[in-house]
C-alpha positions as CSV (number, residue, x, y, z in Angstrom):
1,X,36.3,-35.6,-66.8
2,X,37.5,-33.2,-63.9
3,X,35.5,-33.4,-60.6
4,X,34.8,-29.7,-61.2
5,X,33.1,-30.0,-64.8
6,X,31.3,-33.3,-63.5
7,X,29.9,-30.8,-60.8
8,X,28.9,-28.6,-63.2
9,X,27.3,-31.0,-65.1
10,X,25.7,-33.4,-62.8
11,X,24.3,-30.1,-60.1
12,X,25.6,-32.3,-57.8
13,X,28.8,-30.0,-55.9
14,X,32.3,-31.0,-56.1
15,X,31.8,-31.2,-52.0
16,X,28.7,-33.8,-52.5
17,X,30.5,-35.8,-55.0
18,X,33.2,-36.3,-52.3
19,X,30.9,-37.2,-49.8
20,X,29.8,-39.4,-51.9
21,X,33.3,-41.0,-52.8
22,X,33.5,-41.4,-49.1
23,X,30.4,-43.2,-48.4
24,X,31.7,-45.7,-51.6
25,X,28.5,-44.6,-53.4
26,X,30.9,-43.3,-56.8
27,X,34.4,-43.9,-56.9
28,X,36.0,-41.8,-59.8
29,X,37.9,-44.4,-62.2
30,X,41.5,-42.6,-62.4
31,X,43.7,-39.9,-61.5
32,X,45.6,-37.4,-63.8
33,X,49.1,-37.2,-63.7
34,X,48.8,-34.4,-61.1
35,X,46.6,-36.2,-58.9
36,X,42.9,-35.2,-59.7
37,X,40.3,-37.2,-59.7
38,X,39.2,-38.0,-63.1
39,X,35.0,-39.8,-63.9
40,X,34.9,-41.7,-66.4
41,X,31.6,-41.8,-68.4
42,X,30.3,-44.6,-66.4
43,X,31.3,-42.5,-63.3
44,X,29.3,-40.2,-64.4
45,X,26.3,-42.1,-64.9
46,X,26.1,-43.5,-61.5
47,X,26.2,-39.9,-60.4
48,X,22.9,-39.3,-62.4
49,X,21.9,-42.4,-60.9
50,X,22.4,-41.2,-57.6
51,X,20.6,-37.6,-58.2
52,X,17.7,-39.2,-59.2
53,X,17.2,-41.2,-56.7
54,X,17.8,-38.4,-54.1
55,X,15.0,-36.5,-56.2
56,X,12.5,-39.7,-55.0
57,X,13.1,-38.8,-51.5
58,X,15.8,-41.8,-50.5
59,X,18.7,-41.3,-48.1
60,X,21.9,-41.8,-49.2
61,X,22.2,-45.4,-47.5
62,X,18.9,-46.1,-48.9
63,X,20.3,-45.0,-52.4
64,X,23.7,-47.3,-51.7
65,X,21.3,-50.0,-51.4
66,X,19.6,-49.8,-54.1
67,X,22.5,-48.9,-56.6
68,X,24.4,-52.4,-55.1
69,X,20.5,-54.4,-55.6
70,X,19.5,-56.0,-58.2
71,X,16.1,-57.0,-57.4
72,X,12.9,-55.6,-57.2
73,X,12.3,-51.8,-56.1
74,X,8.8,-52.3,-55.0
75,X,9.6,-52.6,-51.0
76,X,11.6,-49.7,-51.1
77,X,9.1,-47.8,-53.1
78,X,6.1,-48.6,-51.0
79,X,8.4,-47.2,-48.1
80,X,8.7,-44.3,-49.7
81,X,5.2,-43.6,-50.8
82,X,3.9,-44.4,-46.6
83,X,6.2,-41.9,-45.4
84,X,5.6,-39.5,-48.1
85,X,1.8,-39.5,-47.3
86,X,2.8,-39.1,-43.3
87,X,5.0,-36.0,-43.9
88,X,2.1,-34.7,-46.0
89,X,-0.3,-35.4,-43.4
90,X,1.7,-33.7,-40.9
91,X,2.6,-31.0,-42.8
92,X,-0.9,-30.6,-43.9
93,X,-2.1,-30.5,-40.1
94,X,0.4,-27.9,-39.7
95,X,-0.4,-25.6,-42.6
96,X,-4.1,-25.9,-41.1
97,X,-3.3,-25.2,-38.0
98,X,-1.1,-22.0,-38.7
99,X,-4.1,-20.9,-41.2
100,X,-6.2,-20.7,-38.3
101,X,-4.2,-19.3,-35.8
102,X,-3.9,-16.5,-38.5
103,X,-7.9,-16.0,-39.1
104,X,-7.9,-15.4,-35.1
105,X,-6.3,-12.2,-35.9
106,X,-3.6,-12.1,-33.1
107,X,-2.2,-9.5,-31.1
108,X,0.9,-10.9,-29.7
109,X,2.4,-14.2,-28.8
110,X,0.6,-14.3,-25.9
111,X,-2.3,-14.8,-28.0
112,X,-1.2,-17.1,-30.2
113,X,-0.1,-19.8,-27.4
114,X,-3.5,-19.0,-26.1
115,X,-4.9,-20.2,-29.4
116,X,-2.6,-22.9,-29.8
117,X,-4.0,-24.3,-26.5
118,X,-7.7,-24.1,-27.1
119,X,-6.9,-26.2,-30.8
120,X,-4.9,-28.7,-28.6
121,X,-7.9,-28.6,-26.1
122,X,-10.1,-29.3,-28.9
123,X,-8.4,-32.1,-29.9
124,X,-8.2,-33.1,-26.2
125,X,-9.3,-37.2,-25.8
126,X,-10.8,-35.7,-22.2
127,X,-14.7,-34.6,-23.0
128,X,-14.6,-32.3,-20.2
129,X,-11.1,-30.8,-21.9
130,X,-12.9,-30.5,-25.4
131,X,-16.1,-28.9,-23.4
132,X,-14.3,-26.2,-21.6
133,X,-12.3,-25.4,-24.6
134,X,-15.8,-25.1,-26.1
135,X,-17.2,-22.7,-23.8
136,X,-14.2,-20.8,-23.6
137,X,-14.4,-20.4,-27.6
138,X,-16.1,-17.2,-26.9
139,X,-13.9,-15.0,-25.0
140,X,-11.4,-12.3,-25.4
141,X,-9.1,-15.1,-28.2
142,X,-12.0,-17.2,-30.2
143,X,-11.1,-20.0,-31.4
144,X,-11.1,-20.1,-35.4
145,X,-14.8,-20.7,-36.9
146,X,-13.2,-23.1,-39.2
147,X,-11.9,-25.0,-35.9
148,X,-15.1,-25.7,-34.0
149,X,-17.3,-26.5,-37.1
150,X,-14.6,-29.8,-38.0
151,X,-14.7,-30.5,-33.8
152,X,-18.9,-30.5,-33.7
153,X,-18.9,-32.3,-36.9
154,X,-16.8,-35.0,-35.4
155,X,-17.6,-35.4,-31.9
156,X,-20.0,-37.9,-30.1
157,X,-20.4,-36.9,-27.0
158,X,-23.7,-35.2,-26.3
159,X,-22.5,-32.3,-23.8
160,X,-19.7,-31.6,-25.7
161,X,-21.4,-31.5,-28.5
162,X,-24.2,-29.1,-27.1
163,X,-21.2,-26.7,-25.9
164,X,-19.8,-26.5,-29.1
165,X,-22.8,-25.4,-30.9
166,X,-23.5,-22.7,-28.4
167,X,-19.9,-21.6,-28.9
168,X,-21.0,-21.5,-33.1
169,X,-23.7,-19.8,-32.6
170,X,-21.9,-17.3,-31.0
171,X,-19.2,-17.4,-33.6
172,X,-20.4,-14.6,-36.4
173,X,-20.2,-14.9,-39.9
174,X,-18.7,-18.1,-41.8
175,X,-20.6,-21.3,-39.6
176,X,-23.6,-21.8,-42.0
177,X,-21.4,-22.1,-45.1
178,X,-19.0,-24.5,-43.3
179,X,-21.8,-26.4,-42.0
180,X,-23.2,-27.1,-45.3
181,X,-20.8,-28.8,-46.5
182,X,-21.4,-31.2,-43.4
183,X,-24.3,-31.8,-45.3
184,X,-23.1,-33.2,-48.4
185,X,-21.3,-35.8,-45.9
186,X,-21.1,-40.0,-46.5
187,X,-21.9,-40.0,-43.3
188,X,-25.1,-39.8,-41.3
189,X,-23.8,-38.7,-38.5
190,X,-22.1,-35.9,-39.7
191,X,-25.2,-34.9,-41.7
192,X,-26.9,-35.0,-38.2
193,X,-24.1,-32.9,-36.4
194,X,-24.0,-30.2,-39.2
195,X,-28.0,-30.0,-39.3
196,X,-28.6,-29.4,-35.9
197,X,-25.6,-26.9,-35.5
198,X,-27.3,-24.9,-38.1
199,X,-30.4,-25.4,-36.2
200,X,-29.1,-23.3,-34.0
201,X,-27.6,-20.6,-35.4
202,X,-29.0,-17.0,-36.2
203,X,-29.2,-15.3,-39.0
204,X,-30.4,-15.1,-42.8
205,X,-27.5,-17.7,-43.8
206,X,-28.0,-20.2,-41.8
207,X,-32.4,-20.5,-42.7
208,X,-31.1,-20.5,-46.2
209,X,-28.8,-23.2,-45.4
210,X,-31.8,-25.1,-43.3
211,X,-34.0,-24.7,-46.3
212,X,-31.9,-26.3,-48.5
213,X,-31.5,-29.1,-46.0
214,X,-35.2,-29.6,-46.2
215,X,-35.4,-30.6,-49.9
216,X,-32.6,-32.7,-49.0
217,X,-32.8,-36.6,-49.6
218,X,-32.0,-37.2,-45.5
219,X,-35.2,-38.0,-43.9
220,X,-33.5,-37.2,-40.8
221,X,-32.0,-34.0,-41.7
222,X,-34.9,-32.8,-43.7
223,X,-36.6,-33.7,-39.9
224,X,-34.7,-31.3,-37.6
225,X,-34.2,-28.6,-40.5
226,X,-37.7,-28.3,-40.7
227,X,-38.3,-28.0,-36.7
228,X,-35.8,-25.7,-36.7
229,X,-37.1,-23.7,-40.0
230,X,-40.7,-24.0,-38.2
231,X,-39.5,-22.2,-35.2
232,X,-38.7,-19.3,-37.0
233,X,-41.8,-19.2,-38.7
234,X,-41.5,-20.4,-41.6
235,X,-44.3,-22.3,-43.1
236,X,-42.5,-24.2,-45.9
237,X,-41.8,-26.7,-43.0
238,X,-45.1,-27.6,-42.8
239,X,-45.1,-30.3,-45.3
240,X,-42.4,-31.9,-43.5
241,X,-44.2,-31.6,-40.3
242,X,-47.2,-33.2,-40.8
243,X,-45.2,-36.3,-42.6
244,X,-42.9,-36.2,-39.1
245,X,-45.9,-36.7,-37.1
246,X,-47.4,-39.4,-39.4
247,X,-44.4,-41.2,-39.4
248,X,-43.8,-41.3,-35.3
249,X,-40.8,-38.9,-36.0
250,X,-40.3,-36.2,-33.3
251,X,-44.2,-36.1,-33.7
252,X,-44.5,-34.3,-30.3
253,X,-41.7,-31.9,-31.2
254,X,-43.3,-31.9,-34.9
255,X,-46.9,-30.8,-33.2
256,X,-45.6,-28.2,-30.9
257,X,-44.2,-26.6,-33.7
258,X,-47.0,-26.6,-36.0
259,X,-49.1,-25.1,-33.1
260,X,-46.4,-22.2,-32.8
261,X,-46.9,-21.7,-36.7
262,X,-50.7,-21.4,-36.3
263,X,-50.8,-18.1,-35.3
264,X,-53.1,-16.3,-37.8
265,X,-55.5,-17.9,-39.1
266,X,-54.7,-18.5,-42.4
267,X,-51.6,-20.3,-41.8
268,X,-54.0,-22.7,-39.2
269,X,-56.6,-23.3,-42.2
270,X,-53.9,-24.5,-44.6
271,X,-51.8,-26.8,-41.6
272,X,-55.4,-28.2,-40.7
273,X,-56.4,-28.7,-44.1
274,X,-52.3,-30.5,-44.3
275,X,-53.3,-33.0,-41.7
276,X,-57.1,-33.8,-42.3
277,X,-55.8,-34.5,-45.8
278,X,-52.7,-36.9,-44.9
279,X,-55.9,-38.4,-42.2
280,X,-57.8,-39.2,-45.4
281,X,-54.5,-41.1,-46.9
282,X,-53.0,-42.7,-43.8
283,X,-56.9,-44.9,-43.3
284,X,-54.9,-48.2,-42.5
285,X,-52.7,-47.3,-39.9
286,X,-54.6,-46.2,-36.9
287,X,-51.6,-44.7,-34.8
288,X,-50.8,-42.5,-37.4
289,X,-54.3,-41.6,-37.4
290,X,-54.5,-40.9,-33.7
291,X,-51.0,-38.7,-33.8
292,X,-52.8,-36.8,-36.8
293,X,-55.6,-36.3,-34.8
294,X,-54.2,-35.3,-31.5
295,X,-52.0,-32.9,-33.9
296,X,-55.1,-30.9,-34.6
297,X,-55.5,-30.4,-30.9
298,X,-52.7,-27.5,-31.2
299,X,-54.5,-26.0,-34.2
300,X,-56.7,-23.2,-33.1
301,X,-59.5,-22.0,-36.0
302,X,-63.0,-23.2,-37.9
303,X,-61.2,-25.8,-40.4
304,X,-59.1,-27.8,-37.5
305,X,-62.8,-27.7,-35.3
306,X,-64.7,-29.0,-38.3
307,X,-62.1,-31.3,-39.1
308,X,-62.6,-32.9,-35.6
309,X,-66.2,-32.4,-35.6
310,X,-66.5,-35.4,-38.5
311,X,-63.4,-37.3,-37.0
312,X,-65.7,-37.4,-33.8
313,X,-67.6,-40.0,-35.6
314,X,-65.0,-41.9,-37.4
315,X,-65.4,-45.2,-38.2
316,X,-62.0,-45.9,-35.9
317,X,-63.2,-45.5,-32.1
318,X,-59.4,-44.5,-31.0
319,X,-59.7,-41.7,-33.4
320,X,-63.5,-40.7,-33.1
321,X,-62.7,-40.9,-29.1
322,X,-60.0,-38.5,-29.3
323,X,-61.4,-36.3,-31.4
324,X,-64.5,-35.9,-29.1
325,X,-62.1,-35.3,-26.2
326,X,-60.2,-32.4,-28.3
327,X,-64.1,-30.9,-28.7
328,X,-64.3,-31.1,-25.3
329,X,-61.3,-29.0,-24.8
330,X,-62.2,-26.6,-27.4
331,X,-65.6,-26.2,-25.5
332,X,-63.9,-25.4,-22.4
333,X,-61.6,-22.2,-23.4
Protein backbone atom coordinates (compact mmCIF):
# COMPACT_ATOMS: atom_id res chain seq x y z
CA UNK A 1 0.00 0.00 0.00
CA UNK A 2 1.05 3.61 -1.18
CA UNK A 3 2.02 6.06 1.59
CA UNK A 4 -0.80 8.15 0.35
CA UNK A 5 -3.70 5.54 0.77
CA UNK A 6 -2.00 4.43 4.20
CA UNK A 7 -2.48 8.23 5.06
CA UNK A 8 -5.78 8.13 4.12
CA UNK A 9 -6.49 5.22 6.04
CA UNK A 10 -4.50 5.45 9.09
CA UNK A 11 -5.47 9.85 9.65
CA UNK A 12 -2.13 9.88 10.25
CA UNK A 13 -0.51 12.43 7.09
CA UNK A 14 1.76 11.29 4.59
CA UNK A 15 4.18 14.19 6.31
CA UNK A 16 3.67 12.40 9.95
CA UNK A 17 4.28 9.02 8.60
CA UNK A 18 7.69 10.29 7.32
CA UNK A 19 8.53 11.76 10.48
CA UNK A 20 7.94 8.87 11.71
CA UNK A 21 10.11 6.73 9.19
CA UNK A 22 12.78 9.14 10.38
CA UNK A 23 12.56 8.76 14.02
CA UNK A 24 12.71 4.54 13.08
CA UNK A 25 9.28 4.41 14.72
CA UNK A 26 7.73 2.54 11.06
CA UNK A 27 9.89 1.66 8.38
CA UNK A 28 7.71 0.83 5.15
CA UNK A 29 8.68 -2.82 4.05
CA UNK A 30 9.47 -2.08 0.17
CA UNK A 31 9.68 0.11 -2.58
CA UNK A 32 7.79 -0.09 -6.02
CA UNK A 33 9.60 -0.21 -9.07
CA UNK A 34 9.44 3.64 -9.24
CA UNK A 35 10.73 4.24 -5.90
CA UNK A 36 7.66 4.68 -3.52
CA UNK A 37 7.44 3.58 -0.48
CA UNK A 38 5.19 0.74 -0.20
CA UNK A 39 3.53 -0.62 3.87
CA UNK A 40 2.98 -3.77 4.08
CA UNK A 41 0.01 -4.95 6.21
CA UNK A 42 2.20 -5.31 9.21
CA UNK A 43 3.43 -1.66 8.39
CA UNK A 44 0.29 -0.69 8.70
CA UNK A 45 -0.44 -2.05 11.93
CA UNK A 46 2.35 -0.51 13.75
CA UNK A 47 0.99 2.69 12.40
CA UNK A 48 -2.35 1.98 14.26
CA UNK A 49 -0.16 1.04 16.95
CA UNK A 50 1.43 4.25 16.94
CA UNK A 51 -1.98 6.45 16.73
CA UNK A 52 -3.22 4.95 19.50
CA UNK A 53 -0.75 5.45 21.70
CA UNK A 54 -0.42 9.18 20.66
CA UNK A 55 -4.33 9.24 21.52
CA UNK A 56 -3.10 8.22 25.43
CA UNK A 57 -1.11 11.30 25.55
CA UNK A 58 2.70 9.69 24.99
CA UNK A 59 5.40 11.49 23.00
CA UNK A 60 6.76 9.97 20.27
CA UNK A 61 10.00 8.76 22.17
CA UNK A 62 7.78 7.65 24.80
CA UNK A 63 5.73 5.62 22.01
CA UNK A 64 9.33 4.25 20.50
CA UNK A 65 9.78 2.85 23.75
CA UNK A 66 7.01 1.21 24.32
CA UNK A 67 6.61 -0.29 20.70
CA UNK A 68 10.55 -1.72 21.09
CA UNK A 69 9.31 -3.08 25.16
CA UNK A 70 8.05 -5.96 25.90
CA UNK A 71 7.31 -5.75 29.46
CA UNK A 72 4.90 -4.31 31.62
CA UNK A 73 3.06 -0.82 30.73
CA UNK A 74 2.18 -0.01 34.26
CA UNK A 75 5.24 2.56 34.94
CA UNK A 76 4.57 4.26 31.87
CA UNK A 77 0.88 4.41 32.54
CA UNK A 78 1.11 5.70 36.03
CA UNK A 79 3.31 8.46 34.38
CA UNK A 80 0.77 9.27 32.33
CA UNK A 81 -2.13 9.30 34.61
CA UNK A 82 0.26 11.97 37.32
CA UNK A 83 0.77 14.31 34.63
CA UNK A 84 -2.62 14.04 33.19
CA UNK A 85 -4.15 15.00 36.65
CA UNK A 86 -1.37 18.11 36.88
CA UNK A 87 -2.40 19.51 33.46
CA UNK A 88 -5.96 19.23 34.62
CA UNK A 89 -5.27 20.79 37.80
CA UNK A 90 -3.61 23.62 36.10
CA UNK A 91 -5.89 23.95 33.48
CA UNK A 92 -8.65 23.83 35.95
CA UNK A 93 -6.99 26.75 38.07
CA UNK A 94 -6.91 28.52 34.87
CA UNK A 95 -10.43 28.09 33.64
CA UNK A 96 -11.36 29.33 37.42
CA UNK A 97 -9.37 32.01 37.34
CA UNK A 98 -10.50 33.47 33.86
CA UNK A 99 -14.27 32.73 35.08
CA UNK A 100 -13.70 35.15 37.69
CA UNK A 101 -11.95 37.70 36.10
CA UNK A 102 -15.03 37.63 33.71
CA UNK A 103 -17.86 37.97 36.65
CA UNK A 104 -15.69 41.28 37.70
CA UNK A 105 -17.16 42.70 34.60
CA UNK A 106 -14.08 44.51 33.12
CA UNK A 107 -13.66 47.59 31.43
CA UNK A 108 -10.35 47.35 29.88
CA UNK A 109 -6.99 45.60 30.34
CA UNK A 110 -6.14 47.80 32.83
CA UNK A 111 -8.67 46.31 34.82
CA UNK A 112 -8.18 42.95 34.30
CA UNK A 113 -4.25 43.09 35.39
CA UNK A 114 -5.71 44.82 38.31
CA UNK A 115 -7.84 41.89 39.06
CA UNK A 116 -5.28 39.48 38.23
CA UNK A 117 -3.18 41.05 41.04
CA UNK A 118 -5.65 41.14 43.81
CA UNK A 119 -6.31 36.98 43.02
CA UNK A 120 -2.43 36.58 43.14
CA UNK A 121 -2.54 38.80 46.30
CA UNK A 122 -5.07 36.48 47.66
CA UNK A 123 -3.15 33.73 47.22
CA UNK A 124 -0.20 35.68 48.58
CA UNK A 125 1.85 33.36 51.49
CA UNK A 126 2.44 37.05 53.16
CA UNK A 127 -0.77 37.64 55.69
CA UNK A 128 -0.35 41.28 55.42
CA UNK A 129 -0.38 40.66 51.27
CA UNK A 130 -3.67 38.51 51.61
CA UNK A 131 -5.11 41.43 54.19
CA UNK A 132 -4.54 44.34 52.02
CA UNK A 133 -5.77 42.51 49.06
CA UNK A 134 -8.80 42.00 51.35
CA UNK A 135 -9.51 45.49 52.18
CA UNK A 136 -8.88 46.61 48.83
CA UNK A 137 -11.68 43.99 47.65
CA UNK A 138 -13.97 46.77 47.80
CA UNK A 139 -12.91 49.47 45.63
CA UNK A 140 -13.42 50.76 42.17
CA UNK A 141 -12.29 46.60 40.60
CA UNK A 142 -13.83 44.06 43.37
CA UNK A 143 -12.51 41.13 43.54
CA UNK A 144 -14.87 38.21 42.35
CA UNK A 145 -17.47 37.04 45.26
CA UNK A 146 -16.58 33.59 44.31
CA UNK A 147 -12.81 34.58 45.11
CA UNK A 148 -12.97 35.79 48.59
CA UNK A 149 -15.56 33.21 49.92
CA UNK A 150 -12.79 30.04 48.92
CA UNK A 151 -9.85 32.68 50.56
CA UNK A 152 -12.07 33.14 54.13
CA UNK A 153 -12.95 29.54 53.96
CA UNK A 154 -9.35 28.64 53.88
CA UNK A 155 -7.37 30.95 55.82
CA UNK A 156 -6.10 30.81 59.44
CA UNK A 157 -5.05 33.78 60.31
CA UNK A 158 -7.31 35.80 62.51
CA UNK A 159 -6.76 39.48 60.93
CA UNK A 160 -6.88 38.26 57.75
CA UNK A 161 -9.52 36.51 58.23
CA UNK A 162 -11.55 39.37 59.93
CA UNK A 163 -10.66 41.63 56.72
CA UNK A 164 -11.95 39.28 54.51
CA UNK A 165 -15.37 39.04 55.96
CA UNK A 166 -15.68 42.75 56.11
CA UNK A 167 -14.73 42.82 52.40
CA UNK A 168 -18.00 39.91 51.97
CA UNK A 169 -20.08 41.75 53.61
CA UNK A 170 -19.57 44.42 51.47
CA UNK A 171 -19.65 42.13 48.49
CA UNK A 172 -23.66 42.15 47.41
CA UNK A 173 -25.56 39.42 46.31
CA UNK A 174 -24.11 35.67 45.88
CA UNK A 175 -21.92 35.30 49.58
CA UNK A 176 -24.65 33.55 51.57
CA UNK A 177 -25.26 30.89 48.99
CA UNK A 178 -21.47 30.29 48.55
CA UNK A 179 -21.04 30.19 52.21
CA UNK A 180 -23.46 27.46 52.63
CA UNK A 181 -21.93 25.23 51.06
CA UNK A 182 -18.98 25.89 53.59
CA UNK A 183 -21.30 24.40 55.66
CA UNK A 184 -21.77 21.07 54.43
CA UNK A 185 -17.80 20.91 54.85
CA UNK A 186 -15.66 17.63 56.37
CA UNK A 187 -14.07 19.96 57.95
CA UNK A 188 -14.66 21.94 61.17
CA UNK A 189 -12.91 24.55 60.49
CA UNK A 190 -14.34 25.44 57.38
CA UNK A 191 -17.79 24.98 58.95
CA UNK A 192 -16.48 27.59 61.48
CA UNK A 193 -15.09 30.04 58.72
CA UNK A 194 -18.33 29.82 56.58
CA UNK A 195 -20.60 30.31 59.81
CA UNK A 196 -19.15 33.28 61.09
CA UNK A 197 -18.79 34.95 57.58
CA UNK A 198 -22.49 34.62 57.27
CA UNK A 199 -22.64 36.01 60.72
CA UNK A 200 -21.84 38.90 59.31
CA UNK A 201 -23.46 39.56 56.42
CA UNK A 202 -26.75 41.61 55.72
CA UNK A 203 -29.55 40.66 54.27
CA UNK A 204 -32.70 38.21 54.02
CA UNK A 205 -30.24 35.42 52.49
CA UNK A 206 -27.82 35.17 54.62
CA UNK A 207 -30.58 34.84 58.14
CA UNK A 208 -31.98 32.12 56.02
CA UNK A 209 -28.75 30.60 55.58
CA UNK A 210 -27.95 31.16 59.56
CA UNK A 211 -31.18 29.50 60.36
CA UNK A 212 -30.52 26.63 58.59
CA UNK A 213 -27.13 26.48 60.34
CA UNK A 214 -28.91 26.37 63.59
CA UNK A 215 -30.73 23.01 63.05
CA UNK A 216 -27.52 21.96 61.89
CA UNK A 217 -25.76 18.92 63.68
CA UNK A 218 -22.45 21.39 64.55
CA UNK A 219 -22.69 22.31 68.11
CA UNK A 220 -20.35 24.96 67.25
CA UNK A 221 -21.95 26.25 64.24
CA UNK A 222 -25.44 26.03 65.54
CA UNK A 223 -23.46 28.24 68.49
CA UNK A 224 -22.44 31.38 66.50
CA UNK A 225 -25.55 31.07 64.00
CA UNK A 226 -27.68 31.45 66.77
CA UNK A 227 -25.65 34.68 68.36
CA UNK A 228 -25.70 35.93 65.23
CA UNK A 229 -29.56 35.07 64.44
CA UNK A 230 -30.27 36.54 68.10
CA UNK A 231 -28.66 39.82 67.19
CA UNK A 232 -31.11 40.43 64.63
CA UNK A 233 -33.86 39.58 66.67
CA UNK A 234 -34.76 36.64 66.09
CA UNK A 235 -36.18 34.51 68.84
CA UNK A 236 -35.79 31.02 67.37
CA UNK A 237 -32.20 31.32 68.72
CA UNK A 238 -33.35 31.21 72.04
CA UNK A 239 -33.30 27.58 72.44
CA UNK A 240 -29.82 27.43 71.46
CA UNK A 241 -28.99 30.20 73.84
CA UNK A 242 -29.95 29.04 76.88
CA UNK A 243 -28.19 25.43 76.05
CA UNK A 244 -24.87 27.84 75.19
CA UNK A 245 -25.00 29.21 78.53
CA UNK A 246 -25.66 25.87 80.25
CA UNK A 247 -22.97 24.29 78.59
CA UNK A 248 -20.11 27.15 79.35
CA UNK A 249 -20.26 27.96 75.57
CA UNK A 250 -19.87 31.71 74.74
CA UNK A 251 -22.32 31.98 77.85
CA UNK A 252 -21.42 35.60 78.38
CA UNK A 253 -21.81 36.33 74.68
CA UNK A 254 -24.98 33.80 74.83
CA UNK A 255 -26.49 36.15 77.89
CA UNK A 256 -25.93 39.50 76.31
CA UNK A 257 -27.77 38.33 73.57
CA UNK A 258 -30.71 37.05 75.24
CA UNK A 259 -30.88 40.38 77.22
CA UNK A 260 -30.90 42.30 73.70
CA UNK A 261 -33.89 39.77 72.70
CA UNK A 262 -35.85 40.72 75.96
CA UNK A 263 -37.20 43.67 74.75
CA UNK A 264 -41.04 43.35 75.18
CA UNK A 265 -42.22 41.54 77.48
CA UNK A 266 -43.47 38.69 76.01
CA UNK A 267 -40.42 37.54 74.50
CA UNK A 268 -38.65 38.04 78.33
CA UNK A 269 -41.57 35.78 79.94
CA UNK A 270 -40.92 32.93 77.42
CA UNK A 271 -36.65 33.34 77.61
CA UNK A 272 -37.17 33.38 81.54
CA UNK A 273 -39.54 30.71 81.61
CA UNK A 274 -36.46 28.86 78.91
CA UNK A 275 -33.91 29.22 81.68
CA UNK A 276 -35.80 28.56 85.02
CA UNK A 277 -36.97 25.42 83.19
CA UNK A 278 -33.34 24.15 81.90
CA UNK A 279 -32.49 25.37 86.15
CA UNK A 280 -35.07 22.76 87.10
CA UNK A 281 -33.09 20.04 84.72
CA UNK A 282 -29.42 21.05 85.16
CA UNK A 283 -29.98 20.27 89.50
CA UNK A 284 -26.48 18.43 89.59
CA UNK A 285 -24.25 20.70 88.14
CA UNK A 286 -24.02 23.80 90.14
CA UNK A 287 -21.97 26.03 87.58
CA UNK A 288 -24.41 25.53 85.15
CA UNK A 289 -26.81 26.58 87.63
CA UNK A 290 -25.04 29.67 88.63
CA UNK A 291 -24.46 30.82 84.68
CA UNK A 292 -28.47 30.09 84.41
CA UNK A 293 -29.00 32.11 87.23
CA UNK A 294 -26.76 35.11 86.50
CA UNK A 295 -28.43 34.78 82.89
CA UNK A 296 -31.69 35.88 84.39
CA UNK A 297 -29.91 39.04 85.61
CA UNK A 298 -30.25 40.51 81.89
CA UNK A 299 -33.95 39.53 81.73
CA UNK A 300 -36.09 42.46 82.70
CA UNK A 301 -40.10 41.44 83.64
CA UNK A 302 -42.42 39.60 86.57
CA UNK A 303 -41.51 35.84 85.45
CA UNK A 304 -37.44 36.36 85.43
CA UNK A 305 -38.02 38.40 89.17
CA UNK A 306 -40.17 35.54 90.52
CA UNK A 307 -37.96 33.15 89.06
CA UNK A 308 -35.13 34.66 91.25
CA UNK A 309 -37.35 35.29 94.04
CA UNK A 310 -37.60 31.25 94.75
CA UNK A 311 -33.94 30.67 93.53
CA UNK A 312 -33.15 33.20 96.48
CA UNK A 313 -33.75 30.25 98.71
CA UNK A 314 -32.37 27.38 96.78
CA UNK A 315 -31.12 24.63 98.37
CA UNK A 316 -27.53 25.52 96.56
CA UNK A 317 -26.03 28.65 98.53
CA UNK A 318 -23.86 29.75 95.21
CA UNK A 319 -27.18 29.92 93.54
CA UNK A 320 -29.66 31.22 96.32
CA UNK A 321 -26.58 33.85 96.95
CA UNK A 322 -26.69 35.08 93.53
CA UNK A 323 -29.99 35.21 93.12
CA UNK A 324 -30.41 37.46 96.19
CA UNK A 325 -27.70 39.71 94.80
CA UNK A 326 -29.68 39.99 91.28
CA UNK A 327 -32.83 41.17 93.69
CA UNK A 328 -30.76 43.44 95.07
CA UNK A 329 -30.07 45.02 91.71
CA UNK A 330 -33.53 44.78 90.57
CA UNK A 331 -34.37 46.83 93.83
CA UNK A 332 -32.09 49.44 93.00
CA UNK A 333 -33.26 50.62 89.38
Amino acid sequence: MLIGEVARRSGASARMLRHYESLGLVRPSGRTGSGYREYSGEDIRRIFHIESLRSLGLSLREIGRALEDPGTPSALVGDLIRQTRERIAAETELLTRLRRIDAADPADWEDVLQIVALLQALGSKSADARQRAALSAADEIPVPVEALVEAALSETEPNVAGALRWALARSGDGGPALLAEGLGSPVAAVRERAVRSLAEMPGDEATAQLRDALAGPDVLVRGYAALALGTRGAADAVPTLIDMIAEGRNDTDAADVLSVLASDEATADRIATGLVDRLAHDTARTSARGRLTQALAGILGTTASRALVELSHDGDRAVALTAAYLLQLRDTR
